[in-house]
C-alpha positions as CSV (number, residue, x, y, z in Angstrom):
1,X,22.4,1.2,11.1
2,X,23.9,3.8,13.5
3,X,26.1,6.6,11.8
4,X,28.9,7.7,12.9
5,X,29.1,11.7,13.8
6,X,31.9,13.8,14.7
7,X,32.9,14.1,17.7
8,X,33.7,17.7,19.4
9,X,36.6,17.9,22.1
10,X,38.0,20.6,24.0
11,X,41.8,19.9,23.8
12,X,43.1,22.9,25.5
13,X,42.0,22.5,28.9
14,X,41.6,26.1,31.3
15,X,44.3,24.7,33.7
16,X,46.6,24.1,31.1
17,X,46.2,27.5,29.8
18,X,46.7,28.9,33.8
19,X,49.8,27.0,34.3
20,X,51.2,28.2,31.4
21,X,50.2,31.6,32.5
22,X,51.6,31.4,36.0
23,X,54.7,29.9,34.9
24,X,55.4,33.2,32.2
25,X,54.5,35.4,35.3
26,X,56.9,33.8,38.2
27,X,59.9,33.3,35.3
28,X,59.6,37.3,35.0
29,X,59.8,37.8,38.9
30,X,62.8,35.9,39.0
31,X,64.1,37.5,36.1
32,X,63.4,40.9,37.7
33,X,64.8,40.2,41.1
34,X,68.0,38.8,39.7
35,X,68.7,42.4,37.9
36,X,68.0,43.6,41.6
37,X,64.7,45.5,40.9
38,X,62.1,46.0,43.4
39,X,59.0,43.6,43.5
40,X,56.5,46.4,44.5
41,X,55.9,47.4,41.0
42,X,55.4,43.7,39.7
43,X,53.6,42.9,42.9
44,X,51.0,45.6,41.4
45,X,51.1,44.4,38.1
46,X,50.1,41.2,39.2
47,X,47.3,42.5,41.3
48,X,45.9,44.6,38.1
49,X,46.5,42.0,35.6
50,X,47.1,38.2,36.4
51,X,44.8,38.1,39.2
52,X,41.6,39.7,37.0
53,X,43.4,37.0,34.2
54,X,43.0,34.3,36.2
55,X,39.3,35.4,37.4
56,X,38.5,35.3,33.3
57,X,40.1,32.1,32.7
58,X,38.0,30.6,35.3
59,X,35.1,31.5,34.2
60,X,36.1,30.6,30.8
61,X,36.8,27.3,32.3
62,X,33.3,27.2,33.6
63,X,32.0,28.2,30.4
64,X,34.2,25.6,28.2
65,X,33.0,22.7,30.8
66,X,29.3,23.7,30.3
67,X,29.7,23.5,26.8
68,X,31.7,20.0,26.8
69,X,28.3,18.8,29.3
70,X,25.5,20.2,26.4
71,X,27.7,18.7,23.4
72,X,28.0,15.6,25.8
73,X,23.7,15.9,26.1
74,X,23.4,16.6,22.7
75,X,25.4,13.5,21.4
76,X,23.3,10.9,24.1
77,X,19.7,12.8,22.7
78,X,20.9,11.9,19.1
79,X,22.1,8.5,20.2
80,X,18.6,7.9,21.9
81,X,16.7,9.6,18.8
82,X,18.5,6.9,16.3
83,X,18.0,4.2,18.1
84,X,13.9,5.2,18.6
85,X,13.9,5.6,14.8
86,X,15.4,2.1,14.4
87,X,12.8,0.9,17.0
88,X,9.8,2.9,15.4
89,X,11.2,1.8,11.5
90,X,10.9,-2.1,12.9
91,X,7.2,-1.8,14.1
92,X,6.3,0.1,10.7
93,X,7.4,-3.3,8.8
94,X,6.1,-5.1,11.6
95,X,2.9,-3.7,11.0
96,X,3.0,-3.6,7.4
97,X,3.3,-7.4,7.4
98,X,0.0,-7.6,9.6
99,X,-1.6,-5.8,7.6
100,X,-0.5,-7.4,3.9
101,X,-1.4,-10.7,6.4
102,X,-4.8,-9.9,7.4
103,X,-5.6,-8.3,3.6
104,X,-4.7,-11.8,2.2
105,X,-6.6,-13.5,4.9
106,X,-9.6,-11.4,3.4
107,X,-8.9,-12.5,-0.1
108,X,-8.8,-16.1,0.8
109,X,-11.8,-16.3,3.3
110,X,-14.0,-14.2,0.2
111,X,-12.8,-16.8,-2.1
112,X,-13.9,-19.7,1.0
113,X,-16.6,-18.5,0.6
114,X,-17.8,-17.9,-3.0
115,X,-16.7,-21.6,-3.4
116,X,-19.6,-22.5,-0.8
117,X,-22.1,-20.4,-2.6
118,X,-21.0,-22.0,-6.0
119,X,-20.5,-26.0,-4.6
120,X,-22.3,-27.4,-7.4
121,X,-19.8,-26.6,-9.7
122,X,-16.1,-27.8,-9.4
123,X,-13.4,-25.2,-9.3
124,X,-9.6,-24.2,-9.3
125,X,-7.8,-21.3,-7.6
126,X,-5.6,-19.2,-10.1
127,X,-3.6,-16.1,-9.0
128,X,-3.5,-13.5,-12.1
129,X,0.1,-12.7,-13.2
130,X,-0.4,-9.9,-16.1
131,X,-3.1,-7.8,-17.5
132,X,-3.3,-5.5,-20.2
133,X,-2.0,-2.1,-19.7
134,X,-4.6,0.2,-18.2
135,X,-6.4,1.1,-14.4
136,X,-8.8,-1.8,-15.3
137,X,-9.0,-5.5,-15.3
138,X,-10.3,-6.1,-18.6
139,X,-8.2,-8.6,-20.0
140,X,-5.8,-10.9,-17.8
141,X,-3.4,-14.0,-17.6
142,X,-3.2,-16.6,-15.0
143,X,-1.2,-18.5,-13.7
144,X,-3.1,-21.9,-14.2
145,X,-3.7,-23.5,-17.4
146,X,-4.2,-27.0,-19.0
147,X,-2.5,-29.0,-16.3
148,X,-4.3,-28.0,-14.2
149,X,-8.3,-28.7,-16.2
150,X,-8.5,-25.4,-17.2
151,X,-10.5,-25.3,-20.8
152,X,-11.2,-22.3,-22.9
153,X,-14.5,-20.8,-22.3
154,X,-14.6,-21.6,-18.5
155,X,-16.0,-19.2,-16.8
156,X,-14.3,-17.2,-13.8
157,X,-15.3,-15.7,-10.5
158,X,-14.1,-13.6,-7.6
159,X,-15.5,-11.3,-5.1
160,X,-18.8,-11.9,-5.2
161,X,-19.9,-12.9,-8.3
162,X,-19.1,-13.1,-12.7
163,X,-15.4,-11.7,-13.7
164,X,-15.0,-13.3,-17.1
165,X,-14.7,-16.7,-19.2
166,X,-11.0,-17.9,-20.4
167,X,-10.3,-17.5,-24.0
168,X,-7.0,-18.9,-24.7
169,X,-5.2,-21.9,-22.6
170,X,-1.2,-23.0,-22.4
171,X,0.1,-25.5,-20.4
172,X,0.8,-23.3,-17.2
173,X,-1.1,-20.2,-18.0
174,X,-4.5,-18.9,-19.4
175,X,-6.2,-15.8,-20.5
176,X,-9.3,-13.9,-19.4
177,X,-11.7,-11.7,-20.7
178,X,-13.9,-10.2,-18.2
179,X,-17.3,-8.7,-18.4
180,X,-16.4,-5.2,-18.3
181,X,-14.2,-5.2,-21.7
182,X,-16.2,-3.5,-24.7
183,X,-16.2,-6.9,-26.7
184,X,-18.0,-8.8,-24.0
185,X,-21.7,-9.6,-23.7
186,X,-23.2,-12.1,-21.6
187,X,-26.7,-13.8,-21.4
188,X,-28.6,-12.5,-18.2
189,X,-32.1,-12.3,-16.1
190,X,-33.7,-11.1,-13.2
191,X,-34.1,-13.1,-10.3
192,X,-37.4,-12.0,-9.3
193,X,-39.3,-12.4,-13.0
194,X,-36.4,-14.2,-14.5
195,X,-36.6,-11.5,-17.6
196,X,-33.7,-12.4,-19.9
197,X,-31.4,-9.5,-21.8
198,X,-28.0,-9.0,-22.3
199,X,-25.3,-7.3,-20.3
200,X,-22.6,-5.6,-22.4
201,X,-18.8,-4.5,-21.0
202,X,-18.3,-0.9,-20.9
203,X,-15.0,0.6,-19.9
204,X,-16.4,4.2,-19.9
205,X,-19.3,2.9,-17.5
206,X,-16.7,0.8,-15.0
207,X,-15.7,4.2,-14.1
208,X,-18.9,4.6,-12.3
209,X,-18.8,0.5,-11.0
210,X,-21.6,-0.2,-13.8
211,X,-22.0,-2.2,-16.9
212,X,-24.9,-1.3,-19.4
213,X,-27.5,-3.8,-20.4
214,X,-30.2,-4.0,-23.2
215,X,-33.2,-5.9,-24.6
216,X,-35.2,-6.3,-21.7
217,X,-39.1,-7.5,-22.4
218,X,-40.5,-6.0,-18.8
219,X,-44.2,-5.3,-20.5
220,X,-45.4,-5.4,-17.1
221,X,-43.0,-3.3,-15.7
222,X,-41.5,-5.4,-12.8
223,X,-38.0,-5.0,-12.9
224,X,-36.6,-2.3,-10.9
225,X,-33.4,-0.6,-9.6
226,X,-32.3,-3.1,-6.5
227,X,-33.6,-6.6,-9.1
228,X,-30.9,-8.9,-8.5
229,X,-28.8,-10.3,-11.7
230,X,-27.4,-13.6,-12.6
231,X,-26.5,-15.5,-15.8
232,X,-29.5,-17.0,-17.7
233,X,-30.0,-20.7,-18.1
234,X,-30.3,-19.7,-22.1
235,X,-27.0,-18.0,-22.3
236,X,-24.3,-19.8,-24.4
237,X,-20.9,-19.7,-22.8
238,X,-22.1,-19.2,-18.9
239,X,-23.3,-21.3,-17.0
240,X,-26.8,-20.6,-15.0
241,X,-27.0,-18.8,-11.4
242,X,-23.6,-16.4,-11.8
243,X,-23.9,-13.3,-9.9
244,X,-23.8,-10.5,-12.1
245,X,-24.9,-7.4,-9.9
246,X,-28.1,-5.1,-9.4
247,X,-30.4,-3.3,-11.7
248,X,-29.3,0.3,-11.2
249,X,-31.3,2.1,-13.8
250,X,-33.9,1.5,-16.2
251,X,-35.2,3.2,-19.2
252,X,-38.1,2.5,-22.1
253,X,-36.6,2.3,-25.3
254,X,-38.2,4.1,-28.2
255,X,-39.8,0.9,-29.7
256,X,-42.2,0.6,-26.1
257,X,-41.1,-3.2,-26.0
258,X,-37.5,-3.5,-24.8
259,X,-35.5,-1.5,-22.5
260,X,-32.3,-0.9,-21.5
261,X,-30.2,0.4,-18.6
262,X,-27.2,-0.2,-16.3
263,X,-26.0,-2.6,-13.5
264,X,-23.5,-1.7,-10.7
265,X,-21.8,-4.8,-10.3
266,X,-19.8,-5.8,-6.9
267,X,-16.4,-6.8,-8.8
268,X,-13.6,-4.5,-7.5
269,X,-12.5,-5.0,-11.3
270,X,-9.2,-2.2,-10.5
271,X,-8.1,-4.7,-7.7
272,X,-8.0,-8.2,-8.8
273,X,-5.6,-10.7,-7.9
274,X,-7.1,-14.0,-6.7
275,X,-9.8,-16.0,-8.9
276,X,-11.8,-19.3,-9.0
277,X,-12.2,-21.0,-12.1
278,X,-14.9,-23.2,-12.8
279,X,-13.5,-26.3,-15.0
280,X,-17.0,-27.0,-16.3
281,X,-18.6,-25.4,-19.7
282,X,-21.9,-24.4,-20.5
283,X,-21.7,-27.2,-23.2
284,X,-20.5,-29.6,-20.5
285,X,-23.5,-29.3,-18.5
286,X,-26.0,-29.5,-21.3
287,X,-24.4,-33.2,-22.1
């Protein structure tokens, strides 16, 4: 919106003022030649004083017009400088909206795709609504629930891999626990050797993009930082082949037969927004 700013006139105007002048001066010739006084001495007067007046008042005239032309300038640059901060202001929100466009075309084209990786395995698309205060995705809501298949103890994904499993379910809604909360554990192993241990939550260690795991038999010593991570076909709640993330440490416990460690996982778990559910359990696939 254009505001409107004051607006400076002149509205005395140099030829005025002259006129006015002259008009003073030629009433006191007449006034003088009607008492019958010589003209010589007003003829000087007007040589010393109105004629050097009308000099100034020229130049003042030249002056006040120059003025009038830069306040005239001055009013058409802040004219053009609104309406290019209008102009730039639409482009911003313009671009903006490309941007929030191509960052959900992202989202959705991620999710395309971990649908592909996970085909064998039927799935719904939920949108999360709430989460626990906190930087960190730990604990979540929904905005899918019963009506749409949704059972406790499904498990859910995003990204690239293993956010959580549901843990309560309403009508329209459901809640999440993901692997990163301190009460979570999940059943895991190693691609390569297929080791099975368990990966804890850790919300000290999800600074650093990790979880913590424990209970890995590696007598031979195979498993390395880089070993790939999914959900075991023993675990419980999850269901086999979930991404989990990469070994990122390893270390032998005390005892010589386990060890334990961490694993960076590839979750953005401060930026969630879009999930997949799968509607099948654990138990549902051992039937």
């Amino acid at each position: 919106m254009k505001k409107n700013r004051p607006q400076f006139r002149i509205n005395i105007k140099s030829r005025h003022l002259l006129g006015l002048m002259s008009v003073i001066c030629i009433s006191a010739m007449v006034s003088v030649l009607a008492a019958g006084v010589s003209t010589q001495p007003l003829q000087e007067i007007a040589g010393r004083v109105i004629v050097p007046f009308e000099k100034a008042i020229g130049r003042m005239s030249d002056v006040l017009t120059a003025i009038q032309e830069r306040m005239q300038e001055k009013e058409a640059l802040l004219l053009e400088i609104e309406e290019l901060r209008a102009e730039l202001d639409s482009l911003t929100t313009q671009n903006n909206k490309l941007i929030q466009d191509q960052e959900e075309l992202t989202r959705l084209r991620t999710l395309f795709d971990l649908n592909e990786e996970y085909d064998n395995y039927p799935k719904v698309a939920a949108q999360i609504i709430s989460k626990d205060p906190g930087n960190w995705y730990d604990t979540f809501m929904i905005n899918k629930g019963s009506a749409d298949g949704i059972r406790v103890n499904n498990n859910v994904i995003a990204g690239r891999g293993l956010v959580g499993i549901v843990t309560d379910v309403g009508t329209n809604w459901a809640s999440v626990r993901s692997i990163i909360d301190d009460s979570s554990s999940v059943s895991a192993m190693t691609v390569t050797s297929q080791d099975n241990f368990v990966v804890h939550g850790d919300l000290e260690l999800i600074d650093e993009g990790k979880l913590r795991f424990e209970q890995l038999y590696d007598l031979e010593g195979v498993v390395t930082a880089g070993e790939r991570v999914v959900t075991s076909n023993i675990s419980e709640n999850y269901v086999q082949g979930l991404f989990i993330g990469y070994i990122n440490q390893v270390k032998q416990d005390s005892n010589n037969l386990t060890k334990t460690g961490t694993i960076v996982t590839p979750i953005d778990f401060s930026h969630l927004k879009d999930v997949l559910v799968i509607t099948v359990n654990k138990q549902d696939s051992m039937e």
